[in-house]
C-alpha positions in Angstrom: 6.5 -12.8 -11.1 6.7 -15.2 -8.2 3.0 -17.4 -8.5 1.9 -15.4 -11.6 -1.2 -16.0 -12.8 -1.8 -18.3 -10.5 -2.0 -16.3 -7.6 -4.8 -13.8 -9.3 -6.8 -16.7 -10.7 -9.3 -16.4 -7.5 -9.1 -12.9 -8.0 -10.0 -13.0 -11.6 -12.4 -15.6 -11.4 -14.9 -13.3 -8.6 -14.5 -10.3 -11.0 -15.7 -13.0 -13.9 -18.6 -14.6 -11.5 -19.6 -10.3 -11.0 -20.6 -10.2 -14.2 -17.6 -8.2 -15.7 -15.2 -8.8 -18.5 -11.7 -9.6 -17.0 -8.7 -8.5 -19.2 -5.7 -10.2 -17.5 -1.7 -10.8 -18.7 1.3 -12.1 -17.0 4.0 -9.1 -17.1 7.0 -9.9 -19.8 9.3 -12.3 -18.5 7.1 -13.8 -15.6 4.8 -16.6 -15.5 4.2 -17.6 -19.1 5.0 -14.2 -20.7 7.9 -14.5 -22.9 11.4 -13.0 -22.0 14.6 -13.9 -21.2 15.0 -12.5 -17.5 13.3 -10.2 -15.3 15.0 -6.7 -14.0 13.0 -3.8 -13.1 9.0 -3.2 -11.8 9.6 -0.6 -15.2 8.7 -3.0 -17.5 5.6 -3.5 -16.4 4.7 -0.3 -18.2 5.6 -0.9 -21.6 3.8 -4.0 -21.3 0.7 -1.8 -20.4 1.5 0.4 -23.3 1.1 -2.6 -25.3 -1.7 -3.7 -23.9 -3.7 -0.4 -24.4 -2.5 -0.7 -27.9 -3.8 -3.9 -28.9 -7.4 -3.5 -26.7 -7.9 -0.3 -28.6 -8.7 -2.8 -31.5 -10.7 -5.0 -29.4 -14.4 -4.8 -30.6 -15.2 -7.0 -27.2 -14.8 -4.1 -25.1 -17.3 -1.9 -26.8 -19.9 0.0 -25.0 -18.6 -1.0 -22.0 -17.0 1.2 -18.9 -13.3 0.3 -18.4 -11.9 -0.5 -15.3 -8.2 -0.8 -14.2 -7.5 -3.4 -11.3 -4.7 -4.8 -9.5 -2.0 -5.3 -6.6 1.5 -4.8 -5.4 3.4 -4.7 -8.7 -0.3 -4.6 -10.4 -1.5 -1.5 -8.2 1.3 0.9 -9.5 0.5 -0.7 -13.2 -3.2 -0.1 -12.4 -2.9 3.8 -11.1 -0.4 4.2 -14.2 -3.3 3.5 -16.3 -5.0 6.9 -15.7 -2.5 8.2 -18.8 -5.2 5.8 -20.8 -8.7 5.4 -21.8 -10.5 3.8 -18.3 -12.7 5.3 -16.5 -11.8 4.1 -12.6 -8.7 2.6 -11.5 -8.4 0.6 -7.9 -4.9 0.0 -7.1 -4.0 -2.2 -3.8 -1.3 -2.3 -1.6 0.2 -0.6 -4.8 3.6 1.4 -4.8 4.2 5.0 -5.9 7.4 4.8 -7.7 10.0 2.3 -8.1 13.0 4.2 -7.3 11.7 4.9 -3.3 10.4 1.5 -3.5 13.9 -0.1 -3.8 15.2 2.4 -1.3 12.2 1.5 1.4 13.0 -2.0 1.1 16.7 -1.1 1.5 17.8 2.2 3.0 21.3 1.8 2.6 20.6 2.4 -1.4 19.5 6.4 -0.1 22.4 8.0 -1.1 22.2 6.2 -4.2 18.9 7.7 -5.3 20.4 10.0 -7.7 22.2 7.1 -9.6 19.5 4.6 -9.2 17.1 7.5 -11.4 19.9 7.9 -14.1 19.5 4.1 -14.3 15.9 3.9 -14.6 16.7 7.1 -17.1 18.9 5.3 -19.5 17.0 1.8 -19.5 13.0 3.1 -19.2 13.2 6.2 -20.6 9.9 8.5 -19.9 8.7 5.6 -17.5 12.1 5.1 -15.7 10.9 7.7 -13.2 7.0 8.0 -13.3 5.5 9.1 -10.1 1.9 7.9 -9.6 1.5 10.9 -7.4 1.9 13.3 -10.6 -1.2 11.3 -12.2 -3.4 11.3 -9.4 -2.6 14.9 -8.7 -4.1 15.7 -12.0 -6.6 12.8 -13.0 -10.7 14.1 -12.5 -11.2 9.9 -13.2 -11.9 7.9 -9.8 -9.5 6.3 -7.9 -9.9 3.9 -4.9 -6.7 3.1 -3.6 -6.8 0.6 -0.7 -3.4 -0.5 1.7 -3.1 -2.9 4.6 -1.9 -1.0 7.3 0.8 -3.3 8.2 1.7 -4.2 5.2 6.0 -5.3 5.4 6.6 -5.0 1.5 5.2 -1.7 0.3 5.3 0.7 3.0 1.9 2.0 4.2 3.3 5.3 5.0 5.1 6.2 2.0 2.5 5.1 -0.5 -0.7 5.4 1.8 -0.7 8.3 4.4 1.4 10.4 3.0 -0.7 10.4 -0.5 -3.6 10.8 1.6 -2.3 13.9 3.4 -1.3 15.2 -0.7 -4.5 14.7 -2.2 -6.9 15.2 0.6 -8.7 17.9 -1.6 -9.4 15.7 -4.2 -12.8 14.1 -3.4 -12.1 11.4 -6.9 -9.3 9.6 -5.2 -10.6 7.5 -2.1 -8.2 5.6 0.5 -9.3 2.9 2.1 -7.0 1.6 5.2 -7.4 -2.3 5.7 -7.1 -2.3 9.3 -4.6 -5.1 10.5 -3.6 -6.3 7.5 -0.3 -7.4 5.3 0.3 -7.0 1.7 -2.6 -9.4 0.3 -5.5 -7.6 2.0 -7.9 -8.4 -0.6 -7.4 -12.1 1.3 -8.5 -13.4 4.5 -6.5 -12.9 7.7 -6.3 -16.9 8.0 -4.9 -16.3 3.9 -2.2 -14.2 4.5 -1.1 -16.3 7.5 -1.1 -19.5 5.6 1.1 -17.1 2.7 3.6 -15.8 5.9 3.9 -19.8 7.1 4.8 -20.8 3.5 7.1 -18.0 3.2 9.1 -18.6 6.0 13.0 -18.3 5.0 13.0 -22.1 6.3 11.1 -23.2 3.1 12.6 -20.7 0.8 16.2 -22.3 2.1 14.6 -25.8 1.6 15.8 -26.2 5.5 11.6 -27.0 6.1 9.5 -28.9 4.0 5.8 -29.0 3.4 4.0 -31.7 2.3 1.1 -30.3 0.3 -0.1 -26.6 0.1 -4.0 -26.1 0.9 -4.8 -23.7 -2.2 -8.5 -22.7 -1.6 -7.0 -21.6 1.8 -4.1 -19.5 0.1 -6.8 -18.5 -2.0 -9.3 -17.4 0.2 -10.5 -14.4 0.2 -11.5 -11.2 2.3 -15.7 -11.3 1.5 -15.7 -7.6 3.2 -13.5 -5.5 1.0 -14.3 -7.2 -2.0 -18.0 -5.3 -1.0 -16.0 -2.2 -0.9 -14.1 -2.7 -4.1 -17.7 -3.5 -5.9 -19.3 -1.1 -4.6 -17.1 1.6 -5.9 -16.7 -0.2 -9.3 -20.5 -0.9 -9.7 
């Protein structure tokens, strides 16, 4: 979705140069991933279910621990991953559910919530509706879940504090607020500006052009929570 791969390959590649063995996949229908056309965050899950099925026969990853990584869209896939065989998960600036994710990004869909679930029902079946909450409730595997704390796309509250507040007894599932940061706080602060300039409805309408995009700046990223992330992971 949107850069695909090519927005985690930075990502991927300090994981690599860390010494671990990356797994990675563009989600069905975006980036290279075959599929006719993309319609619900849902999907991502039977992708995962596919995934899980085919590394299970993967004699690369023997005798070693298995971690689940990833953001936004890949930080619900990554907490939806306790249901498998890993033994930590680190979700970022991930969401809990994707019903109350459509409904924080547009509230006048509230008094649709009940019809938007049948939906998700009817075309996802059993993970139509999953609630990471349920998982981490349970889950004795640990969790680090990290959130920029003024994040515009996946609201901090919702998926952050108020988690926080639900599972402050379980000392396995650790929250980590990135002070002063957007929705890519695993980049630097001068990052996620450069992302917010070439974001800018202007461009998007084609109303402002730029003439070349600096990618290790798009790319760079925040040294100081990748310490965190490691050492939790190590």
């Amino acid at each position: 979705m949107g850069a695909g791969h090519n927005a985690y390959e930075k990502f991927i590649h300090t994981l690599a140069l860390n010494g671990y063995l990356v797994y990675a996949y563009d989600n069905a229908c975006c980036g290279m991933s075959e599929g006719d056309g993309w319609w619900n965050f849902s999907s991502a899950l039977i992708d995962q279910e596919n995934f899980f099925k085919w590394f299970e026969t993967d004699p690369d990853k023997n005798g070693l621990k298995i971690i689940a990584i990833g953001h936004s869209w890949g930080g619900f896939v990554a907490q939806n991953a306790l249901r498998y065989n890993v033994d930590k998960v680190v979700s970022i600036s991930g969401f809990c559910n994707v019903v109350d994710l459509f409904i924080g990004s547009n509230p006048r869909l509230k008094p649709l919530k009940f019809i938007l679930k049948g939906m998700q029902r009817h075309y996802y079946g059993a993970y139509g509706n999953v609630n990471t909450y349920d998982l981490l409730k349970e889950t004795e595997k640990d969790v680090l879940i990290i959130h920029g704390d003024k994040d515009p796309l996946v609201s901090y509250e919702k998926n952050f504090s108020e988690l926080k507040e639900k599972l402050q007894d379980k000392k396995n599932v650790i929250f980590y607020t990135a002070e002063d940061r957007l929705h890519q706080p695993h980049m630097s602060k001068k990052a996620e500006a450069y992302l917010k300039y070439l974001s800018d409805d202007g461009i998007a309408t084609g109303e402002r052009k730029v003439d070349s995009i600096d990618y290790a700046l798009l790319l760079e990223e925040n040294e100081g929570l990748w310490k965190v992330i490691f050492k939790f992971i190590d």
